[in-house]
C-alpha positions as CSV (number, residue, x, y, z in Angstrom):
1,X,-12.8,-14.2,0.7
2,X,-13.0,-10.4,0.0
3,X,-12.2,-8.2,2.9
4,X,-12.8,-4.5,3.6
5,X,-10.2,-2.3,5.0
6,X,-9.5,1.6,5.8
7,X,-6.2,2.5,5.7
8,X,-5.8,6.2,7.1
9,X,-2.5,8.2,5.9
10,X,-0.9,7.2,2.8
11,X,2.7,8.0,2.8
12,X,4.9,4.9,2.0
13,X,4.4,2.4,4.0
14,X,0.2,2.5,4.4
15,X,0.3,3.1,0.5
16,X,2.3,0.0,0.3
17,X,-0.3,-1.7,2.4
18,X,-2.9,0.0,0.4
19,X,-1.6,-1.5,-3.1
20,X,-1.3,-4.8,-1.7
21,X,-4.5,-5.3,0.1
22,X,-6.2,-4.5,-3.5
23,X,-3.5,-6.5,-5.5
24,X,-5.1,-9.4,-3.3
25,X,-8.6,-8.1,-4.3
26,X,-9.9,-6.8,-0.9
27,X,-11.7,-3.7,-0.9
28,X,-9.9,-0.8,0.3
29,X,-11.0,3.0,1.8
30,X,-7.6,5.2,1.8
31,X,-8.0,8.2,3.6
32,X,-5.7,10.9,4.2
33,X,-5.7,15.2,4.9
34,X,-3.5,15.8,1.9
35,X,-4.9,15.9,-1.5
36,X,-2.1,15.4,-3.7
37,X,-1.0,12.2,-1.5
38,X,-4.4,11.1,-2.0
39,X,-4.2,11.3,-5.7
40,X,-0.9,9.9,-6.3
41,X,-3.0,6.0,-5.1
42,X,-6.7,7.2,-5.6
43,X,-6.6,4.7,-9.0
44,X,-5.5,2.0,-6.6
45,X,-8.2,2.4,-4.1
46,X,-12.0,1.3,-3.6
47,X,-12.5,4.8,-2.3
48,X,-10.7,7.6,-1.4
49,X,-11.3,10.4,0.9
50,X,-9.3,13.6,1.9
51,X,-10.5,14.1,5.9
52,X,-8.8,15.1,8.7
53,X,-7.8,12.0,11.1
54,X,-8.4,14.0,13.7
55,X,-11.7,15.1,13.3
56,X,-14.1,12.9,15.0
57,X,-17.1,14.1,13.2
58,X,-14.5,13.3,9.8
59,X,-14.1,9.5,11.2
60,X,-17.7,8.1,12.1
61,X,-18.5,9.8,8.8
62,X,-16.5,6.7,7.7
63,X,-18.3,4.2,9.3
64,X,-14.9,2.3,10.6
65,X,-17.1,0.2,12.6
66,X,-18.4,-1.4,9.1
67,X,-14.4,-2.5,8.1
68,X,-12.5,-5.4,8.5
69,X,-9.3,-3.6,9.8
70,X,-8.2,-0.5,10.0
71,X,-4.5,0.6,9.8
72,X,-3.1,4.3,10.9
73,X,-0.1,5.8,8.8
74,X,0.5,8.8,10.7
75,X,3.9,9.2,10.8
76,X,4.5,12.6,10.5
77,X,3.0,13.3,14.0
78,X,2.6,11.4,16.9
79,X,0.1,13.3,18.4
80,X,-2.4,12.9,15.1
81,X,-1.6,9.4,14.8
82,X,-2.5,8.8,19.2
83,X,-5.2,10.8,18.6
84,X,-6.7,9.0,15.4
85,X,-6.3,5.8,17.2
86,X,-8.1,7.0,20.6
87,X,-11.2,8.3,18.5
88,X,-11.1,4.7,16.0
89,X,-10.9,2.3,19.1
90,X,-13.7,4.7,20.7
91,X,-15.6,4.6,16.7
92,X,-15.8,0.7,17.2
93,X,-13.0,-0.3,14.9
94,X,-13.0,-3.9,14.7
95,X,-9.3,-4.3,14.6
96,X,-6.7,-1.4,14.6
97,X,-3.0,-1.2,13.2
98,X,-1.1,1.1,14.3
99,X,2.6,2.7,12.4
100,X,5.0,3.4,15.0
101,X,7.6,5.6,14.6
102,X,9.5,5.5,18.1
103,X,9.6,3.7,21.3
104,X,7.6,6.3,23.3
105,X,5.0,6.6,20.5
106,X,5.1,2.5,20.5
107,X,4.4,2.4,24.7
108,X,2.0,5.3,24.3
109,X,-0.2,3.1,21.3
110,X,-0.1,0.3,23.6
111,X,-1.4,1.7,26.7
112,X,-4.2,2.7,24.3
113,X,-5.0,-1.0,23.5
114,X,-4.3,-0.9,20.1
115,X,-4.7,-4.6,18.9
116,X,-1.7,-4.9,16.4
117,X,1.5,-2.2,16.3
118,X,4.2,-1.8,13.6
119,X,7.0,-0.6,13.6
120,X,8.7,-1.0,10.4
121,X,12.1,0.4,11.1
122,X,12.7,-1.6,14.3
123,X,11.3,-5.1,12.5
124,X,13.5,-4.6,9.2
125,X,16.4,-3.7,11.5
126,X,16.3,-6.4,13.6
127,X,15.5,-8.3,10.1
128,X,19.0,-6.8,8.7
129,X,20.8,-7.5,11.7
130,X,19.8,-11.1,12.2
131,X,20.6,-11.8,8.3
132,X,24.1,-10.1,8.6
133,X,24.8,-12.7,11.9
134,X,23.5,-15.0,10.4
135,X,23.9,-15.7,6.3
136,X,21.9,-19.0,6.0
137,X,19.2,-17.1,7.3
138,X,16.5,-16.7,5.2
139,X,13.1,-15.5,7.3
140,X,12.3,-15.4,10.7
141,X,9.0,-15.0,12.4
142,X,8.9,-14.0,16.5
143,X,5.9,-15.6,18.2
144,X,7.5,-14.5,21.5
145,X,8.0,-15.3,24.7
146,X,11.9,-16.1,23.3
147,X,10.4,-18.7,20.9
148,X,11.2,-18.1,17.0
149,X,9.9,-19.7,13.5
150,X,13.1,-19.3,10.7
151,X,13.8,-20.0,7.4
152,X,17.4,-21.6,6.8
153,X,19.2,-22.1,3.9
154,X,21.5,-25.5,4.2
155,X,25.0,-24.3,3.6
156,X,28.0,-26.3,2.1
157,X,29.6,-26.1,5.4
158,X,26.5,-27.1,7.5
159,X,26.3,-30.4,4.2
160,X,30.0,-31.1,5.3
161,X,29.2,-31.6,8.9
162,X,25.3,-33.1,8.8
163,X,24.5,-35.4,5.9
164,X,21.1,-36.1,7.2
165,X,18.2,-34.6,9.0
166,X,18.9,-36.5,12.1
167,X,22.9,-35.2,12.0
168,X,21.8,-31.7,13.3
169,X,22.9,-30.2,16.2
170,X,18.8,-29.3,17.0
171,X,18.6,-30.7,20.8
172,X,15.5,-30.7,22.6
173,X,15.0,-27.2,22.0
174,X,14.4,-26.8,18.3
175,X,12.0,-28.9,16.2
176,X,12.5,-29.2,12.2
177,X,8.5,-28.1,10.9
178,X,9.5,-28.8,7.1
179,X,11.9,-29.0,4.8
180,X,12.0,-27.6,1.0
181,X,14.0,-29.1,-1.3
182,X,13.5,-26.7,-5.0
183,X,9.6,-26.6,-5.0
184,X,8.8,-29.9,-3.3
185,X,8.1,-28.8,0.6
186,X,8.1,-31.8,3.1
187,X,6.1,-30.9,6.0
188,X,7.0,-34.3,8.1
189,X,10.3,-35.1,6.9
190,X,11.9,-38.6,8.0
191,X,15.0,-38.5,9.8
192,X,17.3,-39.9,8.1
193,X,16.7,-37.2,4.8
194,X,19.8,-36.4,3.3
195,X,20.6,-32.5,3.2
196,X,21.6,-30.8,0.0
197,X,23.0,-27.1,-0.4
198,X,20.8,-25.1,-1.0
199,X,17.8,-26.8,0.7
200,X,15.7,-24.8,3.3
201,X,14.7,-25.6,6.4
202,X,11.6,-24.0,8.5
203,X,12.7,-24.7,12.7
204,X,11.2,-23.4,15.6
205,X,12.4,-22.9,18.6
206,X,14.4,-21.3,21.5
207,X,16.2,-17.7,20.3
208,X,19.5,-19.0,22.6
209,X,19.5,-22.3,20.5
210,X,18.9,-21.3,17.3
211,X,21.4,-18.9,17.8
212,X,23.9,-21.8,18.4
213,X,22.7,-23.7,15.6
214,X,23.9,-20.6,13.2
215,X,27.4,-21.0,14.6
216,X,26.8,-24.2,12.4
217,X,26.3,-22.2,9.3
């Protein structure tokens, strides 16, 4: 199903979003004050408009009510990118993204009531760090409240100590969701499947014990 989405400030990261949104065929408005940003992605875009994110008059000209989602780049100042979210959530913007660029500007976009807010630096480090920890680790998603979805690869060493599914050290805290062995993913695997290197497993469960499961890896 085709979408519709305004993405407001191109640099890198909403041009990113920008180029994928329309690689998966959704209609896309790009927006953004500086015209030779706007051109470098204007072939990418459904439409494209140089405006002023700050300019209420500039926004309900946009009709960001009519869209999907719309996600706010605005990371070369704070005080454009609060301000462009204030006068969207008041514009009737269905469903607002919001780039963070610091912890203040995060709290700040929160107390706003923004509905979803990224912060690219913080995820990718805590991305890095968690693959550096751990090795096997592939992906990781945070649903919170402690509580984690990841990605494992099965290393030799974890195949030297667990033979089978129901040899891992998972407790009562961690359930096994699937299991992919080359392209063949098992969604309900039995207990007693035997573990290859270089399988994957997707687990979910407590931060602490998953944590103590990667001393395992």
């Amino acid at each position: 199903m085709h979408r519709q989405f305004a993405v407001i400030g191109l640099g890198y990261f909403g041009a990113t979003v920008a180029r994928e949104l329309r690689r998966h065929e959704h209609e896309v408005l790009g927006v953004d004050p500086d015209e030779k940003r706007l051109n470098a992605v204007a072939d990418l875009l459904n439409q494209a408009v140089i405006a002023d994110p700050t300019d209420e008059h500039a926004l309900r000209e946009l009709g960001l009510d009519q869209f999907d989602a719309v996600l706010i780049d605005l990371s070369d100042s704070m005080e454009q990118s609060l301000t462009c979210a204030l006068l969207a959530r008041e514009l009737g913007a269905k469903e607002l993204w919001v780039k963070a660029t610091s912890d203040a500007h995060h709290k700040l976009l929160s107390k706003l009531g923004v509905d979803h807010i990224v912060h690219p630096e913080y995820d990718l480090g805590v991305r890095v760090a968690e693959s550096l920890a751990y090795h096997a680790m592939v992906d990781f998603i945070h649903l919170g409240d402690h509580q984690f979805v990841v990605e494992l690869e099965v290393s030799e060493r974890l195949c030297d100590e667990c033979l089978q599914l129901d040899q891992l050290p998972l407790g009562d805290d961690i359930s096994v969701v699937a299991l992919r062995k080359g392209k063949t993913l098992d969604r309900s695997p039995a207990p007693d499947t035997p573990l290859n290197h270089g399988d994957h497993l997707v687990l979910i469960g407590e931060l602490s014990a998953l944590r103590k499961l990667g001393s395992h890896l």
